[in-house]
N, C-alpha and C positions, 0 to 999 in steps of 0.2 A: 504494500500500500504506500499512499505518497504522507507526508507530515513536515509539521515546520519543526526544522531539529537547532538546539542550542549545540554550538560548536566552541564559543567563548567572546568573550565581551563584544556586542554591536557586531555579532556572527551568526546571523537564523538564516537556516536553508531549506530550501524544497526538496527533501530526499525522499528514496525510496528505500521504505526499513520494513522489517519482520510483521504481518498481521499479527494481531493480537487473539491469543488460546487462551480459552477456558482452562484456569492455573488452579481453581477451585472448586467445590461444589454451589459455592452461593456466589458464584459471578455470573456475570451477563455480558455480550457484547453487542452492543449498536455500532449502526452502521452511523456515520454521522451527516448529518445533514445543515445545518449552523452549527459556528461558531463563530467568536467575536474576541478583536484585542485589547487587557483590559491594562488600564494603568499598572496592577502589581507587575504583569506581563515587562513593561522598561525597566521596574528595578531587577530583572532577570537579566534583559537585555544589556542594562549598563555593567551587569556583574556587580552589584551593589549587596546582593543576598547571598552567602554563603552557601557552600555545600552542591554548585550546580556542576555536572560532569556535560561534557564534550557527549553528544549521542542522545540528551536526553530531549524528548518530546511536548514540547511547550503547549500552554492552552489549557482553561480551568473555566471555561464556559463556553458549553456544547448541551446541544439537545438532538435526538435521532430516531430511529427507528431499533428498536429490540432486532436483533437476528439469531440469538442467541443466548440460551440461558444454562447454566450448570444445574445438576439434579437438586440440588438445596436449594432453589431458589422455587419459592411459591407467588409469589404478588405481582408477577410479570410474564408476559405471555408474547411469544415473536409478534413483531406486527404492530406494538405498541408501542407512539410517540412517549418519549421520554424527556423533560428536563434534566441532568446532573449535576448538580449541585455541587458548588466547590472542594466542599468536606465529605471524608468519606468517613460515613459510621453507621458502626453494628446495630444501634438501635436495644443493647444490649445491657452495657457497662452504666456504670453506677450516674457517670458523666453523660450519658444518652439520657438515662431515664429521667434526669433533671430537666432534661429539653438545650445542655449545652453540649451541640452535636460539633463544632468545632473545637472541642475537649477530650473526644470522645480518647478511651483507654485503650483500646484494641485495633483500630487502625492503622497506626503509623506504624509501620513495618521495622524501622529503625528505631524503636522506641530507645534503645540504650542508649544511640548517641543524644538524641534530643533527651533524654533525662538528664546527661551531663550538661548540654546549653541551657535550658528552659529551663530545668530543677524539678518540673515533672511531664510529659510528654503531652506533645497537645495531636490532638488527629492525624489522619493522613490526609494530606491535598493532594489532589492532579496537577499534572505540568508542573510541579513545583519543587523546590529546594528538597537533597536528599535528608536533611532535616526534619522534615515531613513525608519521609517514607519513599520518595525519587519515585511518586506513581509516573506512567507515561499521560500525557496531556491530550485534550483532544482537539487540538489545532491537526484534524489528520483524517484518515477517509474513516478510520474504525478506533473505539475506545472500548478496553477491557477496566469494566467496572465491579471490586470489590464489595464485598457486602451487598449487593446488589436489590435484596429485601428490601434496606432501610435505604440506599445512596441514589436514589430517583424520585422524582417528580411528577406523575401524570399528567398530560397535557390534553384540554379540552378540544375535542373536534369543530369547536367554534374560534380556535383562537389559531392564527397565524404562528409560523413560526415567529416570527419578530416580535408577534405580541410577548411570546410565551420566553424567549431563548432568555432575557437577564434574572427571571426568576434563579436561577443558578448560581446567581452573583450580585451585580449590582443594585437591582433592586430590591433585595433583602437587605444587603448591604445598605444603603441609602435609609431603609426603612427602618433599622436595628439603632441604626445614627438618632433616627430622631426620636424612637421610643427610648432610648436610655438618658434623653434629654426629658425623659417626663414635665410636657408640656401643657401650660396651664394654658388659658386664655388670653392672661393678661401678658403673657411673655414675647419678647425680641428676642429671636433667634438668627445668630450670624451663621454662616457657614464660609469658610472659607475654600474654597476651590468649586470652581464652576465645570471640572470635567466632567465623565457620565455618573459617579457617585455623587459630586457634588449635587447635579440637577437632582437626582433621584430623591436627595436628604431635600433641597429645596423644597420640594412637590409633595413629600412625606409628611414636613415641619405644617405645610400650611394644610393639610389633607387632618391632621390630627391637632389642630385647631389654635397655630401658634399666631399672636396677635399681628404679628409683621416680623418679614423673613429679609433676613440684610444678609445679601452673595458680594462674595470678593474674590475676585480674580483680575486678569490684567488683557484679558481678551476679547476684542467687541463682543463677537459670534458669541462663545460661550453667553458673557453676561448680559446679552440680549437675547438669550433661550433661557435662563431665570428669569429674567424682565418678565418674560411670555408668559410665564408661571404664576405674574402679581408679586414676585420679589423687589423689593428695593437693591440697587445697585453699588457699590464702588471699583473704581478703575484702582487697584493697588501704586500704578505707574501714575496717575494722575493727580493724586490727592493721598491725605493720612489718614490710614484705617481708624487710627484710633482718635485722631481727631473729629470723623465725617460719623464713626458708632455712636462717640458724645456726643453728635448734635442730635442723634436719629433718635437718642434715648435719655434726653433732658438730659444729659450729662451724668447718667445713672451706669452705661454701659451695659452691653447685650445681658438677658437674663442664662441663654445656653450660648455655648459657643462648638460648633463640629468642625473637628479638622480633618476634610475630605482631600488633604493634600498629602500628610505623612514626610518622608526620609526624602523626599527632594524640594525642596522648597523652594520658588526664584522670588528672591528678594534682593536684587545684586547692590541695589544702591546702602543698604542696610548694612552698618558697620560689623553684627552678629552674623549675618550671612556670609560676609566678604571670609570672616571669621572658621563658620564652617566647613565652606569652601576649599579652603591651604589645608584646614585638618583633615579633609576627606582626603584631598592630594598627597599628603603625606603619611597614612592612614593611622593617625592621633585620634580620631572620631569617624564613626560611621556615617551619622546621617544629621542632614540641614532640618536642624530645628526651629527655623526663624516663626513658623504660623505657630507651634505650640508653646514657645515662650510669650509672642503678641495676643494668644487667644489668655493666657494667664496674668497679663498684664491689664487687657481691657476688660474682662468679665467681670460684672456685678458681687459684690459680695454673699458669700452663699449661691453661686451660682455654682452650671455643673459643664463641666467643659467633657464631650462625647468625642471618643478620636476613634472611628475606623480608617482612617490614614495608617499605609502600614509603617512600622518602624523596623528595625532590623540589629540592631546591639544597641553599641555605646552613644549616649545624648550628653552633648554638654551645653554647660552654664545655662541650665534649668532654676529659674526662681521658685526654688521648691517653696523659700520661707516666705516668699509673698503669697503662693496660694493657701500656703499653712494659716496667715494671718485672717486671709481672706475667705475662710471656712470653705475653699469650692472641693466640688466634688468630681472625682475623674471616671468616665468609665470607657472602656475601650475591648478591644478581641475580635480577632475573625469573626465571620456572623457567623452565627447558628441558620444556617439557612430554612433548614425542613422548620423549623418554630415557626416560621410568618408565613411560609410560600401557601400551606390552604386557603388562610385569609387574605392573601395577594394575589391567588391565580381568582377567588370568588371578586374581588375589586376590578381586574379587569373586564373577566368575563361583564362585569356590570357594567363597564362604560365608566366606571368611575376614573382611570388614569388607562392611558394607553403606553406601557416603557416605552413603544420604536419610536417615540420622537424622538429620542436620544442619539439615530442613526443617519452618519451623513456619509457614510462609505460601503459601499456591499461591491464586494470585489470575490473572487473564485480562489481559491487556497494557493496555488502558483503563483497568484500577485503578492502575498502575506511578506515575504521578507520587504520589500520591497513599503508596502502599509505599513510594517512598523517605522519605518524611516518616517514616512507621511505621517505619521499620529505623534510619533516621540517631536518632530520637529512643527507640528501644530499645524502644517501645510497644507493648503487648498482649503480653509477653516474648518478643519477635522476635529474632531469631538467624539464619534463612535465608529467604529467599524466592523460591519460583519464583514465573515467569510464563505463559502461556499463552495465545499471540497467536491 
């Protein structure tokens, strides 16, 4: 079969590698019919995330068709559209039965190493770091999916591929962001980054009833597709966040704050950025902090700052003892996908929000090295991309 393969930094290629076998009794393999490139997808690309090998198979949001299931497997039947979900889990473990399926105990295949990193193992992901179990990705014609019971999504025979494919990811993602911001009425909620999670957290915050939603980014495109939303705006390159938030909020400052940006942050003119920046280069620190120090800076007192922005080790010069004064509360983690996606596939299917606005690329799996250059460089004003193996 054909797949985009990581070979080593800003090196994805269209190869032909091994189909993927039934290695289990409770796997399944779809054939894959969407996928899409997500922002985690560049810190892979930049080689920013540890643990990635030369041959490995990128991509962690795909949906398909069933062709095949292993004898343990009951809840799936050939023939059946599938969403797959970033995290793979048992549905089994102490961490499943909580509903924190990106926790889950028996997944990650490499569990010893990531006990050494993490201090106790978090799931296995697709396409991702061997960290997380070095599954193969499905940026590819075919995905061999573990645990296969619990690690799918049904998809309604009313709903498009496009409607249905970021269930998997982003918008759960998106949606996890702004339930952990337990959202009052009377709240401002900022979000910082206008990529396809940020829109997603956008559309979430105001879907579950935040008073006014303030987007930051520094992209027309983007922050004129939250505008679309009823988001209020700032240009980060134009004006001061933390200046344009106090005026948005009688000088009270956002009540949540999400940072749908994570471990790359561009804030070049920012003397903390410039800062980060030599440390990555020299590698003294992993990743640009500059939105999760300024989300800590500007946030309301007793406020709760929500980070699915992914991080990846060392953060520095963290004003931990300003948020310690400032009573906020943090909460952050891979999504839990299977938690929201029942009540997100019944929101679409309702007409309530449609994810494929989020899409300005649909291109065929042989263009994909090629799209990630277009996405990581924001070209032709790119924002989402499917694929189409």
């Amino acid at each position: 079969m054909k797949a985009l393969v990581w070979h080593g930094k800003e090196d994805i290629r269209y190869d032909t590698v091994p189909d993927p076998e039934i290695e289990d009794d409770r796997d399944a393999i779809i054939k894959v019919t969407s996928c899409a490139i997500c922002g985690s997808d560049l810190h892979l690309f930049h080689n920013f995330i540890p643990a990635m090998k030369p041959g490995d198979i990128m991509g962690h949001e795909m949906m398909g068709e069933v062709v095949e299931v292993g004898r343990g497997v009951t809840k799936l039947r050939k023939g059946e559209r599938v969403v797959i979900p970033f995290t793979i889990n048992c549905d089994e473990c102490d961490q499943c039965r909580r509903g924190n399926f990106s926790l889950c105990e028996r997944s990650n295949r490499n569990k010893a190493l990531a006990d050494k990193v993490f201090g106790h193992t978090t799931a296995g992901l697709f396409g991702y770091t061997h960290l997380t179990g070095g599954y193969s990705g499905g940026q590819a014609d075919y995905l061999r999916v573990p645990f296969a019971d619990g690690t799918h999504i049904k998809v309604p025979d009313s709903l498009t591929d496009e409607q249905a494919l970021f269930l998997g990811d982003i918008f759960p993602t998106g949606w996890q962001a702004a339930v952990q911001c337990d959202i009052q009425r009377s709240d401002v909620v900022a979000v910082w980054g206008a990529g396809p999670v940020g829109q997603m957290a956008v559309r979430s915050a105001l879907i579950l009833g935040a008073r006014k939603v303030v987007t930051i980014d520094r992209l027309k495109e983007r922050l004129d597709m939250a505008a679309a939303a009823g988001s209020e705006t700032i240009d980060f390159e134009e004006e001061s966040v933390v200046e344009r938030l106090n005026e948005l909020t009688d000088g009270k400052g956002p009540d949540k704050c999400i940072d749908a940006v994570g471990l790359e942050a561009h804030a070049a003119s920012h003397l903390d950025s410039m800062m980060d920046r030599m440390k990555q280069m020299t590698m003294t620190a992993n990743d640009r902090a500059h939105v999760l120090r300024e989300m800590i800076y500007v946030c309301r007192g007793g406020g709760t700052l929500s980070i699915p922005g992914v991080y990846s080790g060392l953060v520095d010069k963290i004003p931990f003892g300003m948020a310690m004064n400032k009573g906020l509360t943090f909460r952050m983690g891979q999504t839990h996908v299977r938690r929201w996606t029942d009540d997100l596939t019944r929101r679409i299917e309702e007409g309530e929000i449609d994810p494929s606005f989020v899409i300005t690329h649909s291109e065929t799996l042989d263009q994909g090295p090629g799209m990630y250059r277009t996405f990581r460089n924001k070209q032709d004003s790119c924002v989402k991309v499917v694929l189409k193996p």
